[in-house]
N, C-alpha and C positions, 0 to 999 in steps of 0.2 A: 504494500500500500504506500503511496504518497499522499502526508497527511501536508497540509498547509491550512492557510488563517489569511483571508482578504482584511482589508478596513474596510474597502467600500466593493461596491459590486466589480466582476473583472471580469474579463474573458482568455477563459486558460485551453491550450490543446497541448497535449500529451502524443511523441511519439518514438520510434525504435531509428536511430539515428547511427553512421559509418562515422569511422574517426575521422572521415575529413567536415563533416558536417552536412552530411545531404541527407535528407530522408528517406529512411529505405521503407517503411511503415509506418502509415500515423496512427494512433490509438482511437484520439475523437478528437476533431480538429473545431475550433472558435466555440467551446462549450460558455455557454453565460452561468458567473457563481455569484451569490450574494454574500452578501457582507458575513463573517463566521466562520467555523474550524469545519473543514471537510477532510474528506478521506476516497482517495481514486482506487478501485483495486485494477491492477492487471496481473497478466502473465509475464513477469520477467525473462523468460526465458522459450519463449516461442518454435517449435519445430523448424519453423521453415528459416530462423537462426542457429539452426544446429553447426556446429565449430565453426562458429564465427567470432569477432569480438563488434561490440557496440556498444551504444551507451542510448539510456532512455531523457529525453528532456521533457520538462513541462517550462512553456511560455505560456509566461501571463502576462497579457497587455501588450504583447509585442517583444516583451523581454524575455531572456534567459531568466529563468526562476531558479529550477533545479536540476540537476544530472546529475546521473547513476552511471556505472561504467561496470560493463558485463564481458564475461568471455566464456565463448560454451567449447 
């Protein structure tokens, strides 16, 4: 899970991204959050990234929020 906390309402998309930064997978792309503590679940670890290395981000607002870095 990726828990996070807005102040005001945002709009976040989560997805499975290559080390150069290009998306290989989006999760859910321009989701609208309100204001409060949420919680995203995904599959970290995805089949069709089987021995791959990547990394998950979530932008909010347009920004880099958070990234995780995986390797199967």
């Amino acid at each position: 899970n990726i828990v996070f906390t807005v102040p005001d309402t945002a709009v976040v998309s989560v997805g499975f991204y290559d080390y150069n930064g290009n998306l290989i997978k989006p999760v859910f792309t321009g989701r609208l959050y309100r204001e409060g503590q949420h919680s995203i679940r995904y599959n970290p670890y995805p089949l069709a990234l089987v021995g791959h290395s990547y990394k998950v981000r979530m932008i909010k607002d347009g920004s880099l929020y958070r990234e995780y870095y995986f390797a199967q």
